[in-house]
C-alpha positions in Angstrom: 154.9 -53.5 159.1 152.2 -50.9 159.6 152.4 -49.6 155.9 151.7 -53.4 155.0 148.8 -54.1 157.0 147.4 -50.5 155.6 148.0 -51.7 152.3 146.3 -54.9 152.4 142.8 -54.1 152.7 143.2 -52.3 149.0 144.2 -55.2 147.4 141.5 -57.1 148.9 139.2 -54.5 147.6 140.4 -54.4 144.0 140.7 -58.3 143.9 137.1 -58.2 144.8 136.7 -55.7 141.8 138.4 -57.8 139.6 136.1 -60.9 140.7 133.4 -59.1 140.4 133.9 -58.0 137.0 135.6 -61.3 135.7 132.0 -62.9 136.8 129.6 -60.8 135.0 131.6 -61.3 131.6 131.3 -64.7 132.2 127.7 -64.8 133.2 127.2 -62.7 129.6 129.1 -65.2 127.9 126.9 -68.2 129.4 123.7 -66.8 128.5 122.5 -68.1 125.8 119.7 -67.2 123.3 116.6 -69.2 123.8 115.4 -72.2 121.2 113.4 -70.6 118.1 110.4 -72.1 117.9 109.9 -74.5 114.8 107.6 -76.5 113.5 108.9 -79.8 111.9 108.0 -83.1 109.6 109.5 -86.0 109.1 110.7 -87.4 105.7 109.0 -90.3 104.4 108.5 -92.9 101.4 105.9 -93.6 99.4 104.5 -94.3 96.2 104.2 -91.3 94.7 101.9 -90.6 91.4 102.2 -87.3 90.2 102.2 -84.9 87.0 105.2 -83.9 84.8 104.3 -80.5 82.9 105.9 -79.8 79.2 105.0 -76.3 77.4 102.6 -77.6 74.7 101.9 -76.5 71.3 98.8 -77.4 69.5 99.5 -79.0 65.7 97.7 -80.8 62.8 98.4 -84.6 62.7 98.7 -83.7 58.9 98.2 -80.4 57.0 98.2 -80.0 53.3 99.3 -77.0 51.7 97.2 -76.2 48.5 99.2 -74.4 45.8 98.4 -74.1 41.9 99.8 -76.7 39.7 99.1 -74.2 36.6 99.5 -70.7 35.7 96.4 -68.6 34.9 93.9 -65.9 36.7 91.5 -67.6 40.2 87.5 -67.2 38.1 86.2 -69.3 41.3 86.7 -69.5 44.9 84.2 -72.0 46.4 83.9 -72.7 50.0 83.5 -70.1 53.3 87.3 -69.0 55.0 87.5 -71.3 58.0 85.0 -74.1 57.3 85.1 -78.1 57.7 86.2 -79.6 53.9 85.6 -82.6 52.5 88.0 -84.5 50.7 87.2 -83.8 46.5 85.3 -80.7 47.2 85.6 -78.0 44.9 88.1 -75.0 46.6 89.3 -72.8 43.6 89.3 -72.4 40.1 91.7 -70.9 37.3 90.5 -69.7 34.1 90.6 -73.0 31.6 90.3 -71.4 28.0 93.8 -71.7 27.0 94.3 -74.8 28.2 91.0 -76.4 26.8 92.4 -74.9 23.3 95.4 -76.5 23.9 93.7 -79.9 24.9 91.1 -79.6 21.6 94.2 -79.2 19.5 95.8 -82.1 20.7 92.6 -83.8 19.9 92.9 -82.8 16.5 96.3 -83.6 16.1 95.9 -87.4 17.3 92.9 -87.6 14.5 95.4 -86.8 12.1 98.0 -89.0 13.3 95.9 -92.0 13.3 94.9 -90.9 9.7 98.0 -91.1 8.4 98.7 -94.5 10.4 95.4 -95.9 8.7 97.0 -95.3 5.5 100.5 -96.0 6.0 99.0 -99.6 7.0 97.1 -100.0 3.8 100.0 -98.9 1.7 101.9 -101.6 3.8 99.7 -104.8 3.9 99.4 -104.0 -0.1 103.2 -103.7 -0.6 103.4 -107.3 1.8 101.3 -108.9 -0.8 102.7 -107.3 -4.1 105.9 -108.5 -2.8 104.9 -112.1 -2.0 104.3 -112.1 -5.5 107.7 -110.8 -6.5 105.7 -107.7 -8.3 107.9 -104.9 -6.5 111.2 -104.4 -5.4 112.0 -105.3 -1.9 112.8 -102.2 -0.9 109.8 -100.7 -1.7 108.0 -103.3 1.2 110.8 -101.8 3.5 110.1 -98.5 3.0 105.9 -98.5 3.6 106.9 -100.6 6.9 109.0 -98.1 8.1 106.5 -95.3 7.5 104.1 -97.4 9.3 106.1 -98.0 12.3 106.5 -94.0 12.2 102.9 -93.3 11.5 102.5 -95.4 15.1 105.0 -93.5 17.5 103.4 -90.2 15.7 100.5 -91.5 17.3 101.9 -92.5 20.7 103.6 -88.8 21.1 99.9 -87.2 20.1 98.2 -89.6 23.1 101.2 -88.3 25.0 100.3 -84.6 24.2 97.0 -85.4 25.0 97.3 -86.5 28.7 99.9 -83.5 29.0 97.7 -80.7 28.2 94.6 -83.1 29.7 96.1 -82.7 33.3 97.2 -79.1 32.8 92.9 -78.6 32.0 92.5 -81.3 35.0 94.7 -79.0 37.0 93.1 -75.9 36.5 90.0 -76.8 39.2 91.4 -77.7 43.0 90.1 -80.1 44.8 90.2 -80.6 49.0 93.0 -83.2 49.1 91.4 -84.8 52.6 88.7 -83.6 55.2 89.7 -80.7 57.8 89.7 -77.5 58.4 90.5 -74.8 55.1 92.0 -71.3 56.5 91.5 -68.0 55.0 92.7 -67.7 51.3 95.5 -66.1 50.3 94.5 -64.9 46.8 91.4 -63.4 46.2 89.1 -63.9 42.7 90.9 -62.6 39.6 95.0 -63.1 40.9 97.2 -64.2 39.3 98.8 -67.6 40.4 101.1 -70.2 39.1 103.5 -73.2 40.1 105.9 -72.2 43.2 104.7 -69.3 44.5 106.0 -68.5 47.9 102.6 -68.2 49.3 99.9 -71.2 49.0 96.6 -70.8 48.5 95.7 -72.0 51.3 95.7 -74.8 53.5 93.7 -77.4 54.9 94.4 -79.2 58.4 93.4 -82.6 59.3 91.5 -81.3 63.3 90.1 -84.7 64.3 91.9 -86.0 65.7 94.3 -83.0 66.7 98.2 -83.5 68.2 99.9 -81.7 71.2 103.7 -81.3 70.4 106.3 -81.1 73.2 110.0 -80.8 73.8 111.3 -84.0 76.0 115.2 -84.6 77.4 117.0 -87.0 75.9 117.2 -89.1 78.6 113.4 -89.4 79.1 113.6 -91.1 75.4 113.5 -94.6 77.0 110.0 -94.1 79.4 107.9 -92.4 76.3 108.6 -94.9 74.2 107.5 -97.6 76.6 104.4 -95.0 77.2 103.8 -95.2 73.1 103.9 -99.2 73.0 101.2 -99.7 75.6 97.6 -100.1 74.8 95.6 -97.3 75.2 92.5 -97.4 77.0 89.8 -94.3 76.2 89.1 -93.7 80.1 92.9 -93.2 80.8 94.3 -90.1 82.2 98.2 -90.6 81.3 97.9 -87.2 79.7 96.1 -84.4 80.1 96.1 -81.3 78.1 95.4 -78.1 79.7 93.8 -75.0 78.3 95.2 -71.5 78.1 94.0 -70.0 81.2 94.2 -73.7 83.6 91.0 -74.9 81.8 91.3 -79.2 81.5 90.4 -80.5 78.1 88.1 -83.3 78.8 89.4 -86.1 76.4 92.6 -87.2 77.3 95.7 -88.5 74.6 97.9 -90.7 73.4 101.2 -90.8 72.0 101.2 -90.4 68.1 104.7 -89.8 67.6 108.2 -90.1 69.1 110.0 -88.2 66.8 113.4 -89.6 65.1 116.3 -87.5 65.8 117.5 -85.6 68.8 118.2 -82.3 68.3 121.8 -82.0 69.1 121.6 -78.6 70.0 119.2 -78.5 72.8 119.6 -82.2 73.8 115.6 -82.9 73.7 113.5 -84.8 71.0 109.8 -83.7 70.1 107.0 -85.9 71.5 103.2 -85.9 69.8 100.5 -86.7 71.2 97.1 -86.9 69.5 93.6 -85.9 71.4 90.3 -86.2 70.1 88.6 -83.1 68.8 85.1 -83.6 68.0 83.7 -79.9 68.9 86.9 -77.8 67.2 88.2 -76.6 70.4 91.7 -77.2 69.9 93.3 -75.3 67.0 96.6 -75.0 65.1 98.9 -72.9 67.3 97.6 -72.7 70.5 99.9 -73.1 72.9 98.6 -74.6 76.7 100.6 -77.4 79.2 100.7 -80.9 78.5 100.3 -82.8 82.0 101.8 -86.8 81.7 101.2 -88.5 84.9 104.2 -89.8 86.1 103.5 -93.0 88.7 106.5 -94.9 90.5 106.4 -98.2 91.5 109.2 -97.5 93.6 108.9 -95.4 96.8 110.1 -92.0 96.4 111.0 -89.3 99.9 108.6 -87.1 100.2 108.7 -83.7 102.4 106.4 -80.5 102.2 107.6 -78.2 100.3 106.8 -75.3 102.6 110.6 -77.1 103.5 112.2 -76.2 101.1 114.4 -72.4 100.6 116.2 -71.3 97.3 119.7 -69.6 97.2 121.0 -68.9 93.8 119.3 -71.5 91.9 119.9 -74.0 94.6 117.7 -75.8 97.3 118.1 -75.8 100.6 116.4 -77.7 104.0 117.1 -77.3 107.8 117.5 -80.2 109.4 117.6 -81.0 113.0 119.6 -83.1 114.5 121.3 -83.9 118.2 120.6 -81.6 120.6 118.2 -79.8 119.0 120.6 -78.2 116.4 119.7 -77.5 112.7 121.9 -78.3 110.1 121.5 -76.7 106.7 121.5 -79.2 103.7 121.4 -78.6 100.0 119.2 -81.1 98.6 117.7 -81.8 94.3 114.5 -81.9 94.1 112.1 -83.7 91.7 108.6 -82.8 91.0 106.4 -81.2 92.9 103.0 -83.0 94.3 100.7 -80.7 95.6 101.8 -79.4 98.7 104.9 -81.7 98.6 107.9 -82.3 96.7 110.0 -85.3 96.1 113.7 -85.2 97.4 116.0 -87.2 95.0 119.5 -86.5 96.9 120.5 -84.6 99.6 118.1 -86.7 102.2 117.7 -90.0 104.2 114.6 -91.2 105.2 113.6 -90.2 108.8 115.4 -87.0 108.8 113.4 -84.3 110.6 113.1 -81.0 108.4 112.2 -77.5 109.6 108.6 -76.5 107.8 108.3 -73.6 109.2 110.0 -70.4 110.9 113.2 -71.3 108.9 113.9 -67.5 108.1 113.9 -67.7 112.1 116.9 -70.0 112.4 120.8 -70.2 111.1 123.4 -73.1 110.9 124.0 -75.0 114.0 120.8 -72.5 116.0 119.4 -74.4 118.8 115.2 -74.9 117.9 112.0 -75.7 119.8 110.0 -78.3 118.3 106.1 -76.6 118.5 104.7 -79.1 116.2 105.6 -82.2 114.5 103.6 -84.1 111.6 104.9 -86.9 109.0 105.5 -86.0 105.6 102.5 -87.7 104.1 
């Protein structure tokens, strides 16, 4: 009984222990980390009117390759590499003399020809009347019309010979085909040239009014052509081209072109749009960003973009919910709009996204709300 009652006040210590211990890990496993501190906006809709951006290249509505219809040496280049052409002005020359000797012996040959068809037609208006009057055999009439009928094709193929070797001389001075801009020649005075060379002469771009080529999805197809069947007014803004370096071109464009096939390997169709260029600022092959501006009748969600986090390619928002508690969602986003970005799925209207101190915060953290504003 006495070893008992010794023993008791042990246990009572070590249960006490125990107790003690068991409420400190419990304590440790109530405490909880305090609320980050966030600052949050609300999604909303609205009408949103904003810019799509295509990689643009600068093109001539039309450009004309000039290349030599004739063979012979260039004896006269006439205008300055680089300057505004008018359509019929003199660009090059190639040395005429054989071709004017070929041309002045046609001549020749056609006097001859219509010699001989002046006297095959005596011979035969005689023989007609000799033979009215049964003086010659009637084979002799036959004969003189057939040489007159061959005295006229002779005739015929020395006109013929004529207008060849007439456009060959014709041929041998160029002419500007339209008005634009000529480039820098290719051959210089004294080459030799001829019919299908690899290189042209040169060649002469139509710059005023200039186009803006870009690359389009297929399934954009539908909206550009309705964009190329309305009326055009001159103070519209639909598209803007932008300079290299951000610079705005002042006049703004219109749709020239929806081209007629898709390209089946890249699933996008080409798109021209033509600008005015008065002062020459745009030229063949500069490359800048073509700006369309995209406005919705119907309201789109809008949140800031600050928002917004990318993992792999993919977009990502926290968003708070009950108790405080963020929820990460992935989200597709549509364009941008200064400092906000349309949300296309992923989203409801009203939800309350984490704008900043989300590098703060991890699925299902518990935050603070410092701040809230409306996404507008």
């Amino acid at each position: 009984m006495r070893s008992a009652l010794f023993k008791s006040p042990s246990i009572l210590v070590m249960v006490g222990l125990l107790t003690a211990c068991g409420g400190k890990k419990d304590d440790q496993k109530q405490a909880a980390p305090p609320p980050t501190a966030v600052s949050v906006a609300k999604a909303t809709k609205q009408t949103a009117t904003y810019y799509d951006n295509y990689p643009a290249t600068v093109t001539a509505l039309r450009e004309v390759e000039i290349q030599p219809q004739v063979s012979g040496n260039i004896t006269g280049i006439f205008f300055d590499d680089g300057q505004r052409v008018r359509r019929g002005q003199k660009l090059y020359s190639i040395d005429p003399q054989q071709y004017r000797a070929s041309y002045d012996q046609a001549v020749a040959n056609l006097n001859v020809q219509k010699a001989n068809l002046a006297r095959a037609q005596k011979d035969a208006d005689r023989y007609t009347t000799l033979a009215q009057q049964d003086a010659i055999a009637r084979q002799v009439l036959d004969n003189s019309t057939a040489e007159l009928e061959a005295a006229k094709r002779q005739v015929d193929a020395a006109q013929a010979g004529i207008r060849q070797v007439g456009t060959n001389l014709k041929y041998t001075t160029i002419f500007a085909p339209m008005d634009g801009t000529i480039g820098i020649s290719q051959v210089r005075l004294g080459a030799a040239v001829g019919p299908g060379g690899a290189v042209p002469l040169n060649v002469v771009s139509q710059d005023d009014p200039i186009s803006v080529d870009i690359q389009v999805d297929e399934s954009d197809i539908s909206r550009f052509l309705m964009l190329q069947s309305q009326k055009n007014n001159s103070r519209d803004s639909t598209f803007v081209f932008e300079l290299p370096g951000g610079e705005r071109y002042k006049y703004p464009g219109k749709i020239q072109i929806v081209d007629r096939a898709v390209d089946p390997q890249t699933g996008t169709i080409r798109v021209r749009v033509s600008f005015p260029n008065p002062e020459h600022r745009l030229r063949v092959g500069l490359n800048g960003n073509l700006r369309i501006r995209n406005s919705t009748n119907q309201p789109q969600l809008l949140i800031p973009y600050q928002a917004v986090t990318e993992q792999m390619s993919e977009y990502f928002v926290y968003v708070v919910g009950d108790s405080s508690k963020v929820t990460q969602k992935k989200v597709t986003l549509g364009s941008r709009i200064n400092e906000k970005v349309i949300v296309k799925d992923g989203l409801k209207e009203g939800e309350v996204v984490v704008t900043e101190g989300t590098q703060k915060v991890r699925e299902g953290a518990k935050v603070k709300v410092s701040n809230e504003r409306k996404s507008e």
